[in-house]
N, C-alpha and C positions, 0 to 999 in steps of 0.2 A: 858466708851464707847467712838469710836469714835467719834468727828464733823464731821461735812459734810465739815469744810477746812481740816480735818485728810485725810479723804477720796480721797484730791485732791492732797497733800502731795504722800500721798501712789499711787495714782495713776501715779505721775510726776517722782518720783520715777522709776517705773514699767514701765513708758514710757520710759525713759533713758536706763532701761535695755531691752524693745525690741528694741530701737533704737542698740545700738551695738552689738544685736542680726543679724540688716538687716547690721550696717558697716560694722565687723568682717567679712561675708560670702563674704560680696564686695571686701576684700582685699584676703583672703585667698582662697574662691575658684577658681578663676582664676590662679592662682599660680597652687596649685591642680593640677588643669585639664588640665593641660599643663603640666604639671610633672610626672605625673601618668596616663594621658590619659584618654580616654571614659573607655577603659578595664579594668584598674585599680581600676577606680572610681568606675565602676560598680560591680567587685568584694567584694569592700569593703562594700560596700550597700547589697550586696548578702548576704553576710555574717551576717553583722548589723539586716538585717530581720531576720536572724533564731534568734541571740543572742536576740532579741526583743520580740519574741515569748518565748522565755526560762524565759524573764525577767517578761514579761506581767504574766504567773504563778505562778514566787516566790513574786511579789508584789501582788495577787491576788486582787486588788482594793485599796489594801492600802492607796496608796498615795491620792484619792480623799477622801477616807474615815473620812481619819486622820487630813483632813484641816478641815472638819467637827465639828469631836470630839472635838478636841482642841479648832475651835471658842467656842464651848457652854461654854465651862470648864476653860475659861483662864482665869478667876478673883478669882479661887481659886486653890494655891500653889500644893495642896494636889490630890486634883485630876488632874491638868496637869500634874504634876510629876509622877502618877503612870500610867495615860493613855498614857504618853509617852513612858515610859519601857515598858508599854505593847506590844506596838505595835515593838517597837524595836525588843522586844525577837520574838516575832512573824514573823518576816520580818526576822530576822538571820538564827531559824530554816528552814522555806521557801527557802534561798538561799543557804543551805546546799544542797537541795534537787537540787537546778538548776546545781550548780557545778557535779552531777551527771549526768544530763543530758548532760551538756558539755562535759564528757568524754567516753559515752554513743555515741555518735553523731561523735567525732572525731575518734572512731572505726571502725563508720558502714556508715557514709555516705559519698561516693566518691569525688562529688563537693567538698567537705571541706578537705578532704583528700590532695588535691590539693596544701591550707597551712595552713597546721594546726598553725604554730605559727602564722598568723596572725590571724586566730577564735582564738584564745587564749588570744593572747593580748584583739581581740575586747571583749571576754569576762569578762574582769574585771570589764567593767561597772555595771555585777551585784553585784558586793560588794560595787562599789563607790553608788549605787542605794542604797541599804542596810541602808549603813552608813550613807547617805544624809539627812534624816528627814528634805528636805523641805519643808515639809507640814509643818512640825511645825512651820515654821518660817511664814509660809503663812497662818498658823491657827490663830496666836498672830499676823497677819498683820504686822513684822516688814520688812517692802521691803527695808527702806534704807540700811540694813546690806546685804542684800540680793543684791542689784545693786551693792554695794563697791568690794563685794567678786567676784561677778561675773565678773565684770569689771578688777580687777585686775588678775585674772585667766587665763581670756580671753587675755590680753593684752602679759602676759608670755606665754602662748601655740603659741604664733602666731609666738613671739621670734623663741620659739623651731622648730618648723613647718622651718620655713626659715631657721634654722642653720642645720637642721638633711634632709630634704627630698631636695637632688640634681640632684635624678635623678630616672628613673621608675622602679629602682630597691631599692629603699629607702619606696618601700609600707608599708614594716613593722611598718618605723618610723611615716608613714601617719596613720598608726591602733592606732601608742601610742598617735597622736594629735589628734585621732579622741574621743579615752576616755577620755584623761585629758579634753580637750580643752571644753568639754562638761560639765561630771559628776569631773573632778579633785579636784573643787571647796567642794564637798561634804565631802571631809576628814575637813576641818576648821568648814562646818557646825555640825558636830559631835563634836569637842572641843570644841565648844562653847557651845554646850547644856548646858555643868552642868553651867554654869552662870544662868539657868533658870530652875534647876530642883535640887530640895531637898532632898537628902539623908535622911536626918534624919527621916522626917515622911513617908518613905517606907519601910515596914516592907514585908521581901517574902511574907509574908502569904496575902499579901493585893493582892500580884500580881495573876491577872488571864488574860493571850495571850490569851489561846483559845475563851474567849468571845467576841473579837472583830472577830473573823474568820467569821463566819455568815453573821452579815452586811455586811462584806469584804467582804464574795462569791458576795452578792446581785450587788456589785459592779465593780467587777472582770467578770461578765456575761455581762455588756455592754461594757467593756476593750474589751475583748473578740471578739465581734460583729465588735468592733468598729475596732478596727485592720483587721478585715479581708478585708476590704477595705481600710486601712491608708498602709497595708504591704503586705497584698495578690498581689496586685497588680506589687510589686516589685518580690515576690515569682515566678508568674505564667510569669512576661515579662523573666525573667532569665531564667525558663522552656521550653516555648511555641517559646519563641524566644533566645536571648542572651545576654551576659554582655554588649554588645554596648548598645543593647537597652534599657537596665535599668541606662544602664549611663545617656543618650537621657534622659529618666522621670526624673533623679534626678537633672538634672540640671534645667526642665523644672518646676517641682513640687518646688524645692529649693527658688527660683523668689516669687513664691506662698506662701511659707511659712515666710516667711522674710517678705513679703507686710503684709500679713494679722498679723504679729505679734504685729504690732498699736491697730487695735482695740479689741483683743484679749488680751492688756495687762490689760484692762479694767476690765477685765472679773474674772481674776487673782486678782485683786484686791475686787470685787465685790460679789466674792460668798464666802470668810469666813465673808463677814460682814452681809450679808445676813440671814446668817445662824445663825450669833449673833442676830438679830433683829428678827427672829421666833421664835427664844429659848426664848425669853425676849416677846413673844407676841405682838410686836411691829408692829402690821400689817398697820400701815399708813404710816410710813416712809419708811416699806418695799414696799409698792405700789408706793410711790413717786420714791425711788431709782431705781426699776427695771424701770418704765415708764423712764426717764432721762437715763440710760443705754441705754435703746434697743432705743430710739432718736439719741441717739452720736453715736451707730452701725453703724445706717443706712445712718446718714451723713458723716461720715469716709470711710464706707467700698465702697458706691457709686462710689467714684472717683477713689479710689485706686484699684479700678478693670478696671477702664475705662482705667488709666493709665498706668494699666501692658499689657492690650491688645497692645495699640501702642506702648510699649515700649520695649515690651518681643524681639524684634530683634536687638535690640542696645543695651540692658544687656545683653542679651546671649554673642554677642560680647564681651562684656569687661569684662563678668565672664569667660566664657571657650575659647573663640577662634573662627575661622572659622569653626573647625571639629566639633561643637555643634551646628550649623547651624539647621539640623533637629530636634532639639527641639525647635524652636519657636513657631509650631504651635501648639504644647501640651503644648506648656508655655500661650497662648492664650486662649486654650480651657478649663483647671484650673483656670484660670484668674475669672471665675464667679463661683469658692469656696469661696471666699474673701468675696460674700456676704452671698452669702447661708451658711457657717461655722459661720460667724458672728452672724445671726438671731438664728441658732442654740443651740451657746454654749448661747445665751439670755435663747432661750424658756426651755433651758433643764437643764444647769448645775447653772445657775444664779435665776430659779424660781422652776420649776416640782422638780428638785435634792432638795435643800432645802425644799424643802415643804412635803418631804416625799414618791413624786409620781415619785420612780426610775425605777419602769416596766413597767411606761409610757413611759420614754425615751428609758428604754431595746429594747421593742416593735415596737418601729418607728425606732430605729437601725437597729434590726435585718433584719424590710421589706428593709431596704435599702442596709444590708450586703446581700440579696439574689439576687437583682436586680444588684449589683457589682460583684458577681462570674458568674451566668450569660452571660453580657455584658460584660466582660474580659475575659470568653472561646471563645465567639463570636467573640469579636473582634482584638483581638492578631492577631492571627491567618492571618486576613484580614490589619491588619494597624498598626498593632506593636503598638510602643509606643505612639504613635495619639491615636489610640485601647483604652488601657487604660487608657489614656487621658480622654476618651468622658466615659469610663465606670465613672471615679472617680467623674466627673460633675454628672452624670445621679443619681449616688447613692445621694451626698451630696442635691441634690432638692429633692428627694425623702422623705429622711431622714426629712427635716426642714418643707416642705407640709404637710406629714402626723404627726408631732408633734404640727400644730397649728391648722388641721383637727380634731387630736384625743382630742390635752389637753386645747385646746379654751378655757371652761369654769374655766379652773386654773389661766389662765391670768388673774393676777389684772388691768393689762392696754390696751389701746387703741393701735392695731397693726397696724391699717389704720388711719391716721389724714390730714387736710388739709396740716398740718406741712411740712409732707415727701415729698409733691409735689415739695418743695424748691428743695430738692437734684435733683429728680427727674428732673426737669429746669436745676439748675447746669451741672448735667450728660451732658444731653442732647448741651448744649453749649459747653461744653469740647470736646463733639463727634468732632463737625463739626471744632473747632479751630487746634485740633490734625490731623487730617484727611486731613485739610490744611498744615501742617506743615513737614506731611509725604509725601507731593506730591515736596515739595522742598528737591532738591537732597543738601545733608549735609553728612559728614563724622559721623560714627554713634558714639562717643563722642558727640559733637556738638548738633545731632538730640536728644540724651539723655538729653542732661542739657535744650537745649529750650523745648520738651515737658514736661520738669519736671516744669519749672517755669512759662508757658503759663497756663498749667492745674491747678495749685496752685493758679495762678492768675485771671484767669477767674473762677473758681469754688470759690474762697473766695469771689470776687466783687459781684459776683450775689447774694450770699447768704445777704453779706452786704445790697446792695441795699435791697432786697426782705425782710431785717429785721426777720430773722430767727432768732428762739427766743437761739438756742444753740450760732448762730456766735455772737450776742448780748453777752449774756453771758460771753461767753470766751473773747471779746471786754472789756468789765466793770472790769472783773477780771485781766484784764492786765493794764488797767489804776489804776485801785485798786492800783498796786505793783510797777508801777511806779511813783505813786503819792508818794508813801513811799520812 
């Protein structure tokens, strides 16, 4: 089993790699978006939602599922080895069925008609999906294999990206950086499986795909839900409005996604151990670990929302250009996902999900996938990609409200403590030093690296002073390792 210094291991780990999840986008989108344009970009995204929705049903939950199984199962050869074929053969036949779909679609529906070789290309990612079993790697918790691969991936796709896309007729070669650069990595996580899976004691007859299908639906119905506002959103701006304006959210949401991928790597790390510590009955250390999670959320995600609001107009700049100008204020108005996804994937995927209560989270998804198609008919229409903007804010509170309304008495810990107030102070002093900082005319480089280091600094001091028990912590553990 793991330690509680494995768990910080694995988590430093997982931080490294959403760290060069936010640098990568920092170098290469801007490039991008200046090469291929809002039109481009948006196309490609156009596209990526349908293949996303193709994907979402030949993995039918799989992928959360399978970090599951694997945590319970991983100290014994026999049944990892056969729970993992299983689900292999099962996710193969599935994406046979998607490759149909794909040809199915480039038949009959026009926008794609438009290029098909690039839907084509984008959809390879359902077989690098297929192939990728990184659940399993996320099941057996090994993340450092996982950062190496990714990092070196990542590091080649960027290569390529710069030597292949020179000009806004180079989309195609932008579709092949948009799959590798992503899922490429998934071919090495497939050759590497037999290092951890044993032939000898898997006999066909042990194997049975179809009983994992089941649970998979249970889990494939909040996939489901949950998409319709992660991708409807991109569906209905393409529709209702046009590829500008789905470019506008992606650059806007993009910001969003890369911020919040810090304390979301937490989380990644947190729910196959979880899921070992129920299986093993180990309900006191699951109470401690969750409580200590959903604390580092909250002190993480606080600032880091604070600082994509004043910052989202000096990264846009140095991600897309002047012509992305109109997504800052959708890059603002997301900005307050960061916390509300945060709290979220705590109450749902890190405690309710392991514990068995998945139609609690289906539940509090679904009320929030109805109040995001809703407010995105509504406000398309009225404010484009701002529109969707405020719909995709409006659903994510919904969503986290009524999961700590409905599953209150599942929380083994405390969601209000004197503790939070510290962030809460923090925030609050960031507000007014940033807000200073944006009133002095600066070149927005400049305005980006001072508010990156003001906020880092005035939010770390406070918390120092105020002796908050996480900034202590993290203090001690660093003297720890430099005393070594």
């Amino acid at each position: 089993m793991l330690t509680v210094a494995s768990i910080k291991v694995n988590y430093i780990f997982n931080l490294v790699n959403s760290g060069t999840q936010i640098l990568f986008p920092l170098i290469t989108f801007p490039y991008a978006s200046r090469i291929i344009m809002a039109e481009g970009i948006g196309q490609v995204n156009f596209f990526n939602s349908i293949i996303f929705y193709i994907t979402l049903f030949t993995c039918l939950g799989i992928p959360m599922y399978a970090i599951r199984e694997i945590a319970k199962v991983r100290n014994d050869i026999k049944k990892t080895s056969v729970t993992t074929i299983e689900i292999l053969s099962l996710h193969a036949i599935l994406s046979i069925l998607g490759y149909v779909a794909v040809a199915i679609i480039c038949m009959t529906v026009t926008e794609v008609q438009v290029n098909i070789p690039l839907f084509l290309i984008l959809s390879a990612s359902i077989f690098f999906t297929a192939i990728g079993c990184e659940w399993f790697y996320q099941g057996i918790e090994d993340f450092k294999y996982v950062t190496i691969r990714g990092l070196v991936v990542k590091i080649v796709s960027i290569i390529l990206l710069f030597l292949l896309v020179k000009n806004q007729e180079d989309i195609l070669w932008y579709g092949v950086y948009n799959v590798l650069g992503v899922l490429g990595g998934n071919l090495f996580n497939y050759i590497r499986l037999r290092k951890f899976i044993d032939k000898e004691c898997i006999s066909i007859h042990d194997l049975h795909p179809i009983r994992h299908l089941k649970p998979a639906l249970r889990i494939f119905v909040l996939n489901v839900i949950t998409s319709i506002y992660l991708q409807l959103n991109t569906l209905l701006l393409g529709c209702l409005k046009d590829v500008t304006a789905v470019g506008y959210f992606t650059a806007a949401t993009k910001l969003m996604q890369v911020t919040r991928s810090v304390p979301s790597s937490l989380g990644t790390v947190i729910m196959p151990h979880v899921s070992y510590l129920i299986a093993e009955n180990k309900m006191d250390e699951f109470k401690t670990v969750s409580q200590k999670s959903y604390d580092f959320i909250l002190a993480i995600s606080i600032p880091l929302t604070i600082g994509l609001i004043f910052t989202s107009k000096s990264a846009i700049l140095m991600l897309s250009g002047e012509s992305f100008l109109p997504a800052v204020t959708s890059s603002q108005i997301v900005a307050f996902n960061i916390i509300s996804i945060g709290i979220s994937n705590v109450l749902g995927l890190q405690i309710l999900y392991p514990m068995g209560k998945i139609n609690l989270v289906t539940t509090c998804t679904f009320l929030g996938a109805i109040i995001n198609v809703i407010l995105n008919v509504v406000l398309i229409p009225l404010y484009g990609h701002n529109g969707s903007a405020m719909a995709f804010m409006a659903t994510e509170a919904v969503v986290t409200s009524s999961m700590y309304i409905i599953g209150r008495k599942y929380f083994p810990h405390k969601l209000f403590k004197r503790q939070h107030l510290n962030y809460l102070f923090g925030g609050f002093l960031m507000i007014i030093c940033l807000y200073g900082v944006n009133l002095i005319q600066l070149n927005y480089i400049t305005s980006f690296i001072v508010m990156v280091i003001i906020g880092v600094v005035v939010y770390s001091m406070t918390l120092i002073i105020m002796k908050d028990p996480i900034t202590i912590l993290i203090l001690n553990a660093l003297k720890l390792k430099l005393g070594h």
